[in-house]
Kinemage of the C-alpha trace (Angstrom):
@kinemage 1
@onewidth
@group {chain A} dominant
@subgroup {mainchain}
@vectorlist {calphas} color= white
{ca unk a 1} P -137.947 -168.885 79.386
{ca unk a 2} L -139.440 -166.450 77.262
{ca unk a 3} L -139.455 -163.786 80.201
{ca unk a 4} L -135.857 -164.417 80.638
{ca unk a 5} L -134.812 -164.047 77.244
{ca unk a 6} L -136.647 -160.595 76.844
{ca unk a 7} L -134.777 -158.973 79.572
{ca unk a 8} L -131.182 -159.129 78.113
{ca unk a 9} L -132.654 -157.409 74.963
{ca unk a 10} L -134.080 -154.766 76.892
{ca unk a 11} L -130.943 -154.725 78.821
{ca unk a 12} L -128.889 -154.081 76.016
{ca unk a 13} L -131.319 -151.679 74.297
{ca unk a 14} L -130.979 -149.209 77.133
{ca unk a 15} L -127.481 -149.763 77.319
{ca unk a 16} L -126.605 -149.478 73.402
{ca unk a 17} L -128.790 -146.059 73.900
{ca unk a 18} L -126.893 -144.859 77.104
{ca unk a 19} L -123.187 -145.247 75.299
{ca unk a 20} L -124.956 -143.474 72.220
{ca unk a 21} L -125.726 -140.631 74.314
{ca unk a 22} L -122.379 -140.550 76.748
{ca unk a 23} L -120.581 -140.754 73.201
{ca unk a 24} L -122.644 -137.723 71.761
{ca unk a 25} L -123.329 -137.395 68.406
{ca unk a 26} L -119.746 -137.606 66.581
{ca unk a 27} L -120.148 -141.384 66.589
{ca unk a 28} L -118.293 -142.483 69.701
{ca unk a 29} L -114.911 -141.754 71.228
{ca unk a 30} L -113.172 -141.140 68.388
{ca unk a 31} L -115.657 -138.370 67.703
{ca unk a 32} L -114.928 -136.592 70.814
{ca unk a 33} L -110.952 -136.822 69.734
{ca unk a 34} L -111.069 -135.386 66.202
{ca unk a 35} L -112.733 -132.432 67.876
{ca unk a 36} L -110.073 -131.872 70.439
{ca unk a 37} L -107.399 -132.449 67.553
{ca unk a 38} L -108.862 -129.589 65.517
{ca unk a 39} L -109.053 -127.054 68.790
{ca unk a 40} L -105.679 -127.193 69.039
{ca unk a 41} L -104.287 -126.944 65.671
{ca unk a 42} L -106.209 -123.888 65.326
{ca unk a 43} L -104.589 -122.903 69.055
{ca unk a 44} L -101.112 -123.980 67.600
{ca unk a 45} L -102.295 -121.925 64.554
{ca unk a 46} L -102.862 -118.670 66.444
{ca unk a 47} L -99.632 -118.750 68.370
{ca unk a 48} L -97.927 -119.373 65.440
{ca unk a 49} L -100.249 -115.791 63.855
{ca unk a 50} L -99.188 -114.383 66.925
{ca unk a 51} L -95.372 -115.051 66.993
{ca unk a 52} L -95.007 -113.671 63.177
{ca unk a 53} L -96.805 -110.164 64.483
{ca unk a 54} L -94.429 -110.109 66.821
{ca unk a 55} L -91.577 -110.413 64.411
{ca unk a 56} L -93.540 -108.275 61.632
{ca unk a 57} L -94.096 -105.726 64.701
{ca unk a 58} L -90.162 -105.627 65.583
{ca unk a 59} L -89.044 -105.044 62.219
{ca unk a 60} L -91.189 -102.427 61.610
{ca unk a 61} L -90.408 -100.599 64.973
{ca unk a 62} L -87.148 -101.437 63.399
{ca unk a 63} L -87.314 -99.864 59.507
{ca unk a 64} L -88.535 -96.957 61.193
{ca unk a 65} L -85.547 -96.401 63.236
{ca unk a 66} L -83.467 -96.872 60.262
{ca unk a 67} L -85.547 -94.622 58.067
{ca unk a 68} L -85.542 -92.018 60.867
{ca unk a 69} L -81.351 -92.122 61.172
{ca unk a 70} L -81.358 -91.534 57.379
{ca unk a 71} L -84.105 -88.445 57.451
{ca unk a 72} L -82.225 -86.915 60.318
{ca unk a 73} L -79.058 -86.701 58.167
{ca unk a 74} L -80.513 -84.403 55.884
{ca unk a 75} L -82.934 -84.003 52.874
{ca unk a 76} L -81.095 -86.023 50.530
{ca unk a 77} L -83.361 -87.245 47.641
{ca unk a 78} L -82.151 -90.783 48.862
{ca unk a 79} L -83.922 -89.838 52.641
{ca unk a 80} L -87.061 -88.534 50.875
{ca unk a 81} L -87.134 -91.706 49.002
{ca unk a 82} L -86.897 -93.608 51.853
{ca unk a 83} L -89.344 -91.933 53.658
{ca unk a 84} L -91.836 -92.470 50.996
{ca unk a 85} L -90.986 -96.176 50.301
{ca unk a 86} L -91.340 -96.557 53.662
{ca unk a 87} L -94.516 -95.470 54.056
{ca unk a 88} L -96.087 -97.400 51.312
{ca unk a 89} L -94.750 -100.391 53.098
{ca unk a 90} L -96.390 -99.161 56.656
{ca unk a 91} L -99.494 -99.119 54.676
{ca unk a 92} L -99.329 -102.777 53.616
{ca unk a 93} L -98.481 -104.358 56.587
{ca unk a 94} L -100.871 -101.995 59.023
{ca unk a 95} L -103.269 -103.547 56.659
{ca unk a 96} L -101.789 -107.003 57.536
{ca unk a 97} L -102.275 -106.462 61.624
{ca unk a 98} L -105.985 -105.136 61.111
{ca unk a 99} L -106.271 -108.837 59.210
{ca unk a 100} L -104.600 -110.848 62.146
{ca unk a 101} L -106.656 -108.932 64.462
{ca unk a 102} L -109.605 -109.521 63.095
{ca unk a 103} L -108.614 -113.227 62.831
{ca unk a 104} L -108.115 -113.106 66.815
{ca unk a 105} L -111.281 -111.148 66.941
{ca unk a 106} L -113.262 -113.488 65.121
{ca unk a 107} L -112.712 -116.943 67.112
{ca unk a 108} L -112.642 -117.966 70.770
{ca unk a 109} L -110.484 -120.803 70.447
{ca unk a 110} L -110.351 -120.805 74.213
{ca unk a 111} L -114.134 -121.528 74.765
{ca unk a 112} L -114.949 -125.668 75.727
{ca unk a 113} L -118.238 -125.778 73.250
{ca unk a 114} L -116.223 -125.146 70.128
{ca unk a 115} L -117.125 -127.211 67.588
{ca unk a 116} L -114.438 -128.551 65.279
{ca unk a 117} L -116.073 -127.005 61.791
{ca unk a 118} L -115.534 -123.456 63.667
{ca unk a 119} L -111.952 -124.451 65.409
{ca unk a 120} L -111.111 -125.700 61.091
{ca unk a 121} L -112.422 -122.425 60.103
{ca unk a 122} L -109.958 -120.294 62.651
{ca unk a 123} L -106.788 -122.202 61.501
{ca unk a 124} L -107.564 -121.622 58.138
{ca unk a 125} L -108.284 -117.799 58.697
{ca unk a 126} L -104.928 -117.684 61.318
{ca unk a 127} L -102.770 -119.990 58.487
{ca unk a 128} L -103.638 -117.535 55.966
{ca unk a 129} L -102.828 -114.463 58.221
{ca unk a 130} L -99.208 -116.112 59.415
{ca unk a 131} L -98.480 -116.254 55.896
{ca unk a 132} L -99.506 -112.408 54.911
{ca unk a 133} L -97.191 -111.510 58.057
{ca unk a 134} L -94.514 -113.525 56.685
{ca unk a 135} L -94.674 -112.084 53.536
{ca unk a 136} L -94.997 -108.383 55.140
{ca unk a 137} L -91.776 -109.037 56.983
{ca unk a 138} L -90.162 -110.278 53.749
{ca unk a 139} L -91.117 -106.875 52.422
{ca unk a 140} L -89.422 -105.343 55.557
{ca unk a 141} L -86.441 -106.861 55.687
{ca unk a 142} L -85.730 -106.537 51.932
{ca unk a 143} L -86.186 -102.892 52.332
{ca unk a 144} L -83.598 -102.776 55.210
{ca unk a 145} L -81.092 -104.910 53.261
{ca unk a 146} L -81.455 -101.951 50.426
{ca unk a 147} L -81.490 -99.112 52.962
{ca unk a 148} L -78.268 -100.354 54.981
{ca unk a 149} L -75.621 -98.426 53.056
{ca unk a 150} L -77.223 -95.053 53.315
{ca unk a 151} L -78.148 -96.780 57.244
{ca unk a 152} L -74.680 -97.019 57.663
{ca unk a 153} L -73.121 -93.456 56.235
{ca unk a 154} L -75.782 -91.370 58.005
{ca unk a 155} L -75.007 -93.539 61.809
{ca unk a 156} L -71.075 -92.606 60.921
{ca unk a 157} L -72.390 -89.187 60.770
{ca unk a 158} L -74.416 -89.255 63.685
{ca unk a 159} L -71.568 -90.304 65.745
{ca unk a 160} L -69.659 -86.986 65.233
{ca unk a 161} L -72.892 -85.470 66.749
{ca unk a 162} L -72.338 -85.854 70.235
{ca unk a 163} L -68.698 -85.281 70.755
{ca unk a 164} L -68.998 -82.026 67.956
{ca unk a 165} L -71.585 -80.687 70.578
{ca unk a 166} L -69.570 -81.374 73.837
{ca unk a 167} L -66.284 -79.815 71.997
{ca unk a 168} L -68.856 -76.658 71.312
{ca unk a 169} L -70.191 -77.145 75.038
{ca unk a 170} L -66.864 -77.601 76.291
{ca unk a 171} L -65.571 -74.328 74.095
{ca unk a 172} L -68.601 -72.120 75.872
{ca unk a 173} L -67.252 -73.117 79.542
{ca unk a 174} L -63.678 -72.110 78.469
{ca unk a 175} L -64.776 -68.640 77.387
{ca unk a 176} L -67.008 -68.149 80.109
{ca unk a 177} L -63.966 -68.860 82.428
{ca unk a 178} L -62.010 -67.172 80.084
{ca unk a 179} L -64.135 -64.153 80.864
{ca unk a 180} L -64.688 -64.502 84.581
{ca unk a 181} L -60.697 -64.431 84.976
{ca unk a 182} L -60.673 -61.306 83.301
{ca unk a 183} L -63.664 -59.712 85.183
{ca unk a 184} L -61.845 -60.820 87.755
{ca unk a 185} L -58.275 -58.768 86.897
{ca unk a 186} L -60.355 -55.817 86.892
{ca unk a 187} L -61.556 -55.619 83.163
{ca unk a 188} L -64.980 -55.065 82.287
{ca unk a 189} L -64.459 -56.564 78.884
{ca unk a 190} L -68.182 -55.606 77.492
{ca unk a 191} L -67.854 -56.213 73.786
{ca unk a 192} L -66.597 -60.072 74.629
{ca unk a 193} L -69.303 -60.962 77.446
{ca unk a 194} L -71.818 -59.812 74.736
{ca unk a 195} L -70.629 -61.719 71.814
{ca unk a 196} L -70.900 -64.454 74.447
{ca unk a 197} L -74.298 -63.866 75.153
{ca unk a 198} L -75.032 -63.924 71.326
{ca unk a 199} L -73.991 -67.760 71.654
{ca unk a 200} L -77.080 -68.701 74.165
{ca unk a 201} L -79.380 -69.297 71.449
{ca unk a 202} L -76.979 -71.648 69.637
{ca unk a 203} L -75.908 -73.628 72.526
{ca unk a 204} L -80.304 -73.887 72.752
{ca unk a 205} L -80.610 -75.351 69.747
{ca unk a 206} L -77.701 -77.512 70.305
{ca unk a 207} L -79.482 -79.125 73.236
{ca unk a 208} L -82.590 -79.550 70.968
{ca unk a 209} L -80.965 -82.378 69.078
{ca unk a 210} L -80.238 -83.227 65.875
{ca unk a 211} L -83.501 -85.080 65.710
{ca unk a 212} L -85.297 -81.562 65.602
{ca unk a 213} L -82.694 -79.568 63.405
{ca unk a 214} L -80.615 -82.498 61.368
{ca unk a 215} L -77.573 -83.944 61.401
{ca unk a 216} L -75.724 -81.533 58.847
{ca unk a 217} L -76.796 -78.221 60.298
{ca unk a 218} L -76.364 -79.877 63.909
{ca unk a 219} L -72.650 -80.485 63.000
{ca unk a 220} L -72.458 -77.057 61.581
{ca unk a 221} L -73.682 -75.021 64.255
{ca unk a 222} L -71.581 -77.461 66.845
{ca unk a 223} L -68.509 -76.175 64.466
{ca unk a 224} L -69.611 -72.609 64.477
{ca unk a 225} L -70.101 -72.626 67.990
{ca unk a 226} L -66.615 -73.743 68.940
{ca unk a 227} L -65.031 -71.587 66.758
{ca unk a 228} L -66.807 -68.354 68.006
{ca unk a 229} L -66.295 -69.445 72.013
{ca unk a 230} L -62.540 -70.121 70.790
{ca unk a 231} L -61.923 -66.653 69.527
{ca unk a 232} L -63.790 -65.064 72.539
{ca unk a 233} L -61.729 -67.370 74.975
{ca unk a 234} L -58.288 -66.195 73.006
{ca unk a 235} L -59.148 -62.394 72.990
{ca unk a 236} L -59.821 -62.493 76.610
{ca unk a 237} L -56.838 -64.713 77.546
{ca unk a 238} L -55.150 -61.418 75.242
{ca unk a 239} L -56.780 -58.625 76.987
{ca unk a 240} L -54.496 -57.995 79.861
{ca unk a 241} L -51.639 -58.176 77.587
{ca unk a 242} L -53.364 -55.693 75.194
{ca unk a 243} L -53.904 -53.422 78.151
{ca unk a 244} L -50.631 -53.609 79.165
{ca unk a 245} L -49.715 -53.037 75.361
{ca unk a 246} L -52.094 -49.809 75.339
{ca unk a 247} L -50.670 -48.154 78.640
{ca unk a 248} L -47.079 -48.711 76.769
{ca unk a 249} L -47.920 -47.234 73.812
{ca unk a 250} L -49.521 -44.475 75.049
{ca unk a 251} L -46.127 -43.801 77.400
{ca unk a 252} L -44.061 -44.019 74.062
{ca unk a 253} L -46.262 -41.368 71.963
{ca unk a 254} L -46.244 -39.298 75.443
{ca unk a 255} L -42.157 -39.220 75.317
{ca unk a 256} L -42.282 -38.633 71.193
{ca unk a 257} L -44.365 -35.862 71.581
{ca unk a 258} L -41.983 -34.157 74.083
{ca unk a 259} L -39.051 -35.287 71.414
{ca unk a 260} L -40.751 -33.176 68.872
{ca unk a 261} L -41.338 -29.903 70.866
{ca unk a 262} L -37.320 -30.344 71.307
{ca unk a 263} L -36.689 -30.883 67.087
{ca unk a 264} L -39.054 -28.011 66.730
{ca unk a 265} L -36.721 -26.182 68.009
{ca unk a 266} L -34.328 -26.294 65.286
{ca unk a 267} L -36.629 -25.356 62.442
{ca unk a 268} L -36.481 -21.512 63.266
{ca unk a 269} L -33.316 -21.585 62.923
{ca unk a 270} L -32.815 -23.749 59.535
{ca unk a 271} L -35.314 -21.294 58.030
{ca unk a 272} L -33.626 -18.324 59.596
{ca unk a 273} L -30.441 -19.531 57.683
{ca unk a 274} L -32.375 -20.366 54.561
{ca unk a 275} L -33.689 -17.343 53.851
{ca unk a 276} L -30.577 -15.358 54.630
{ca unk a 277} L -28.483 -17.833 52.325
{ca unk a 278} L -30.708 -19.048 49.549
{ca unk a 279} L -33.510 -17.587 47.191
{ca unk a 280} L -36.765 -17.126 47.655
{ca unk a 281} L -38.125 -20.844 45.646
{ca unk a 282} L -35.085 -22.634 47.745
{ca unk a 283} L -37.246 -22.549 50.749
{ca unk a 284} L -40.602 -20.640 49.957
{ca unk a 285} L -42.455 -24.110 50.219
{ca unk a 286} L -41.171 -24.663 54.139
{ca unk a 287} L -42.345 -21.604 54.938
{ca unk a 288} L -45.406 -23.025 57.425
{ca unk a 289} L -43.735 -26.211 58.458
{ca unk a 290} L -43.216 -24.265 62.072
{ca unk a 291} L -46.635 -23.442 62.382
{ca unk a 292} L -47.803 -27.327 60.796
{ca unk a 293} L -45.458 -28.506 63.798
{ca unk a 294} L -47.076 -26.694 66.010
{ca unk a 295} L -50.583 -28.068 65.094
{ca unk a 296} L -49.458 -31.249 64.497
{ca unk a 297} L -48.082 -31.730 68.268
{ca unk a 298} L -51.642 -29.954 69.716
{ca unk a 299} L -53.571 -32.467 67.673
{ca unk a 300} L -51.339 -35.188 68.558
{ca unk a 301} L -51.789 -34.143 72.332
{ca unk a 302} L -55.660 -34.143 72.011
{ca unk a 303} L -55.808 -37.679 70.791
{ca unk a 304} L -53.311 -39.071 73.061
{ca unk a 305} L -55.990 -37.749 75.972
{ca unk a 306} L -58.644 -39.206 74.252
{ca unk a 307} L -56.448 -42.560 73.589
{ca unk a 308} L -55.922 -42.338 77.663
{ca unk a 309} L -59.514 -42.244 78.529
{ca unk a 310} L -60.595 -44.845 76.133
{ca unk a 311} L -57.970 -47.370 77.722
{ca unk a 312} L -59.606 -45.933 81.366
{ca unk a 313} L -62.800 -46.801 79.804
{ca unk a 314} L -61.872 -50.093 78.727
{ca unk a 315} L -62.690 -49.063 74.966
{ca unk a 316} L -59.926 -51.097 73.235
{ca unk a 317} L -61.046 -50.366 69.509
{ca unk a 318} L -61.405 -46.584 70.575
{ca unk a 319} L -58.185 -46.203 72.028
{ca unk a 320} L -56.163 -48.027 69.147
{ca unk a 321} L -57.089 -46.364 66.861
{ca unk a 322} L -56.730 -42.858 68.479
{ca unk a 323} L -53.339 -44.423 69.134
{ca unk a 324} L -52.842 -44.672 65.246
{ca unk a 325} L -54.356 -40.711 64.712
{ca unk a 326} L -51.349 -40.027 67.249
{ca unk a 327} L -48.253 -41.928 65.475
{ca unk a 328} L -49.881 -40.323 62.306
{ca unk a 329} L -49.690 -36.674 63.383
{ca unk a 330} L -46.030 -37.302 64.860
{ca unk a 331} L -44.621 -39.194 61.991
{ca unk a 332} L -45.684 -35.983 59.691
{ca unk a 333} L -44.366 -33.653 61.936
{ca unk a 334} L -41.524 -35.168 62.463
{ca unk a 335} L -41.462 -35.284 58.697
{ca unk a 336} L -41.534 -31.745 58.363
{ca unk a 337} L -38.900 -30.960 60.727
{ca unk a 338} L -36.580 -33.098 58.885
{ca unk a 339} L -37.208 -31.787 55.814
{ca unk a 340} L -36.272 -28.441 57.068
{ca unk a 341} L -33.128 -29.538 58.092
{ca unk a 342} L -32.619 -31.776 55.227
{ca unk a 343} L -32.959 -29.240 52.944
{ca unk a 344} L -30.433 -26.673 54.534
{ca unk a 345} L -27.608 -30.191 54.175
{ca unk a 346} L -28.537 -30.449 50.616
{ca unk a 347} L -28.120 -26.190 49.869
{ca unk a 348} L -24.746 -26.560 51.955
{ca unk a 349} L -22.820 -29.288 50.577
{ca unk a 350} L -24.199 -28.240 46.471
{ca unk a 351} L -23.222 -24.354 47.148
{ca unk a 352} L -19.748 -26.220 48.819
{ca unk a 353} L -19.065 -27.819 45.505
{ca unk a 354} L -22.092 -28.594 42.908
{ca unk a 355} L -19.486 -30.491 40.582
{ca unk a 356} L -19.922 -33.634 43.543
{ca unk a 357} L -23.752 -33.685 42.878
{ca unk a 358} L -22.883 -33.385 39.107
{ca unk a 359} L -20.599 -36.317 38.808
{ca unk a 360} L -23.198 -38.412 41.362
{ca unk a 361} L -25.807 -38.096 38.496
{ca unk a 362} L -23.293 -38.694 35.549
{ca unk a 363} L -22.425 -42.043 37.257
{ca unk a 364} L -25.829 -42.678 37.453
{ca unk a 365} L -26.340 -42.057 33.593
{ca unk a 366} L -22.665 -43.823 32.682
{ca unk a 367} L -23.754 -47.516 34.310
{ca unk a 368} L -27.353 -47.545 32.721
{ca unk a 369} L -25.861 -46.780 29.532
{ca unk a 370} L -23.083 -49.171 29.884
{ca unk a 371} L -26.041 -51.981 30.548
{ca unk a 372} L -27.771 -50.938 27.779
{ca unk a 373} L -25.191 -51.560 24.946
{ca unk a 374} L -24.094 -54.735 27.214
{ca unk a 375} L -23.985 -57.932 24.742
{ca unk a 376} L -25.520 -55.524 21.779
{ca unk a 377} L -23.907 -53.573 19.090
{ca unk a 378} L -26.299 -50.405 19.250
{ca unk a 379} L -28.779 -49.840 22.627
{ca unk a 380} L -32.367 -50.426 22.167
{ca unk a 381} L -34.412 -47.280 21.082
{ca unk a 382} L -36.489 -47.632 24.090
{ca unk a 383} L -33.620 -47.198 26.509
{ca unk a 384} L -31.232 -44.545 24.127
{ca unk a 385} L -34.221 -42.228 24.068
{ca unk a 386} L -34.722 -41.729 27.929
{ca unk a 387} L -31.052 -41.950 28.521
{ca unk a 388} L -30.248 -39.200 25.543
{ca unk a 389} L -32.589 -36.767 26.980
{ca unk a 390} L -31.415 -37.539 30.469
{ca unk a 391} L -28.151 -36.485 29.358
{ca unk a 392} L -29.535 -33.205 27.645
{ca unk a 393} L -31.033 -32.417 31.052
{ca unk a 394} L -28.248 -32.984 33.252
{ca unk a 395} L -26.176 -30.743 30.881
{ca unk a 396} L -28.859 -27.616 31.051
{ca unk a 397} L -29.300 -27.858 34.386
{ca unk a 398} L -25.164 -27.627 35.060
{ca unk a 399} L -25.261 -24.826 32.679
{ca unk a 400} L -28.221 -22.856 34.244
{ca unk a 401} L -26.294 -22.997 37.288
{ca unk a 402} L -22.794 -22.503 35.832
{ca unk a 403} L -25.039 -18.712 34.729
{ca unk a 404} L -26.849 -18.149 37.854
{ca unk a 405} L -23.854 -15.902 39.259
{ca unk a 406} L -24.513 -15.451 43.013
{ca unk a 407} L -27.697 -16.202 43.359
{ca unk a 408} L -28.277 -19.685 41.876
{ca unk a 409} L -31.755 -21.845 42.166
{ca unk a 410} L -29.822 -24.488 43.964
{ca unk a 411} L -32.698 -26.303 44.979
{ca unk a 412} L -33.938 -26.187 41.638
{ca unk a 413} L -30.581 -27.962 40.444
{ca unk a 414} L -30.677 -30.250 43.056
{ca unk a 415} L -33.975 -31.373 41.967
{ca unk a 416} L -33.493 -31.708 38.134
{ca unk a 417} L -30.890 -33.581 39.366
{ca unk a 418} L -32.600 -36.163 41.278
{ca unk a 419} L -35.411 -36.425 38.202
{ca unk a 420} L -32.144 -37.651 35.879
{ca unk a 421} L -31.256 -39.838 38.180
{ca unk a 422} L -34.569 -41.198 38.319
{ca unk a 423} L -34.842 -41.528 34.814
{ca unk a 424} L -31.619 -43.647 34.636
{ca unk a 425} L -32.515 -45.943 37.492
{ca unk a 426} L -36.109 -46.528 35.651
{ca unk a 427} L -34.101 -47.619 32.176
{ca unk a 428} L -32.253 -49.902 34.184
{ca unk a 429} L -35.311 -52.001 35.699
{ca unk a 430} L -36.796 -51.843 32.067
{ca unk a 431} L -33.216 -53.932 30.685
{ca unk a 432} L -33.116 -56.008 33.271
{ca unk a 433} L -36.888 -57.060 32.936
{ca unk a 434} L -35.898 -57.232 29.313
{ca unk a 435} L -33.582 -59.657 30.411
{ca unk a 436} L -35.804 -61.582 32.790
{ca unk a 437} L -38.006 -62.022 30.094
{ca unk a 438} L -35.711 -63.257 27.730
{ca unk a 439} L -36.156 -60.109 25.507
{ca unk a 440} L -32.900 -58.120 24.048
């Protein structure tokens, strides 16, 4: 009996120290569970760690996008604050992903012999980590919130960028067409294809971005660009038309010069009669106008060739403006000729009958004094004086002639004269700016 009793004891002493040993050290099965549990709330821990650096990571990428937009725009002190905010804040949470790595770093959550002390330790570490990461992103998306009006104004500028550069881009093709069309027609058209060529840099610079060279000065240039390729696409599409222009103008002068080897012809004879008919100071200063024609139509004809060959030559600024020397010349010339004539009307019609040149000026001098003394009982010094002496020279100048006997100085009556009338026709702007004015 006592044999039989013994072995159950032993029996159960080996088995009470077998299910001690399968049940390790943690105190049975519920020991082995609590250590599992712990594993993976640090595991649950880390993913969570993992999915805020994901979100702190995006936000960042994002800030930085937004910070960029507002720095390209220009170098506003709001994009240089920005930029410097922005950077503090990069600092911070940079710091924050060296602390979450570290975290990773520092635990093998993964490994089977993890005890539960280290696996308490990790979610602790991670907990603490997911909640610096959730305070960096706080940080972030505050500073977006306050950065999304200036955000917003400097996208609404970058969206003129791109169609401002394809108007400039489109501008260049339309003057280098522009240009080939009138290659084409036979014109060189030299000074255009280089101010062209001065635009190949630009258009560079334009295809550089306005990440490299700003928003504002991207905009500009695009502007500048267009505007230049406009005006070079407009003076070709006027070349042929100027050409055309040139060739008639030089036809015109060509037919005026002819013209005025035909007046010449009657300024011999003017003089001829002038001299026989008149004294010496009534034509003594159109003595060279013969010889000035003469000159005048040799010069003319020297320009008009060069005019010709800078047309050939496709030297547009050249050739208008010997064009202008040429109109120049004949407009003088023809001056002169008319002047001759002029002047032998004038001697012919005063010798006729001076009194008609006389009563002319008196009319003159009768209506401006009528409109000074209009509305007023006596005229105003400032016009009586001028009109009173008018008066005294119209009178001398009838009596010097009146005295003259045969050989008067009609040309010097003719032009005393003219100076009265003058005189009158001056008093009668000054009343009736008195009058505009409101002063009597």
């Amino acid at each position: 009996m006592a044999e039989a009793l013994v072995l159950p004891l032993v029996v159960a002493g080996v088995l009470g120290a077998a299910g001690a040993a399968s049940f390790g050290a943690g105190g049975g099965w519920w020991g082995r569970r609590g250590g599992d549990g712990m594993r993976s709330d640090a595991r649950a821990a880390r993913d969570a760690a993992q999915q805020a650096f994901y979100e702190v990571d995006s936000a960042q990428r994002e800030v930085r996008l937004a910070v960029e937009t507002v720095r390209a725009v220009g170098d506003s002190a709001t994009a240089r604050r920005a930029v410097a905010d922005f950077e503090g804040i990069s600092g911070r949470v940079d710091q924050v992903t060296v602390n979450y790595l570290a975290a990773l770093d520092a635990h093998d959550l993964d490994a089977e012999e993890l005890e539960s002390g280290a696996a308490a330790r990790a979610k602790h570490q991670l907990d603490d980590v997911k909640g610096q990461l959730g305070s960096a992103l706080a940080e972030l998306n505050d500073f977006l919130r306050k950065l999304q009006p200036s955000l917003d104004r400097a996208e609404s500028q970058l969206m003129r960028v791109a169609p401002a550069v394809e108007q400039a881009k489109q501008a260049l093709l339309a003057a280098t067409n522009a240009l080939d069309s009138v290659r084409g027609a036979g014109l060189r058209a030299d000074d255009l294809a280089a101010r062209l060529a001065e635009l190949a840099p630009e258009l560079g610079r334009l295809n550089e971005g306005a990440g490299r060279h700003g928003v504002a000065a991207t905009l500009q240039r695009a502007e500048r660009v267009k505007e230049r390729a406009d005006a070079i696409a407009a003076d070709a599409a006027q070349l042929p038309e100027r050409a055309r222009e040139i060739d008639r103008r030089v036809a015109s002068l060509r037919t005026r010069i002819q013209a005025l080897e035909t007046k010449a012809e009657t300024v011999e004879p003017a003089l001829s009669e002038l001299r026989r008919r008149f004294t010496l100071a009534c034509w003594q200063d159109l003595q060279r106008v013969p010889d000035q024609v003469v000159e005048a139509r040799r010069a003319a004809e020297g320009k008009l060739a060069e005019a010709a060959r800078a047309r050939d030559e496709q030297r547009w600024p050249d050739a208008t403006g010997a064009l202008g020397t040429v109109r120049a010349l004949l407009e003088t010339a023809d001056g002169s000729v008319v002047a001759v004539n002029e002047r032998l009307r004038q001697l012919n019609e005063v010798q006729h009958d001076p009194s008609r040149e006389i009563e002319r000026t008196r009319f003159a001098l009768r209506d401006a004094q009528r409109l000074a003394m209009a509305g007023r009982h006596a005229p105003d010094p400032r016009h009586a004086a001028p009109l009173d002496a008018a008066v005294a020279r119209l009178d001398r100048a009838a009596a010097e002639l009146e005295e003259a006997g045969r050989h008067p100085d009609y040309w010097r009556f003719l032009t005393e004269l003219a100076a009265v009338r003058e005189t009158a026709a001056n008093v009668v702007e000054l009343i009736r700016g008195d009058l505009g004015s409101g002063h009597r």
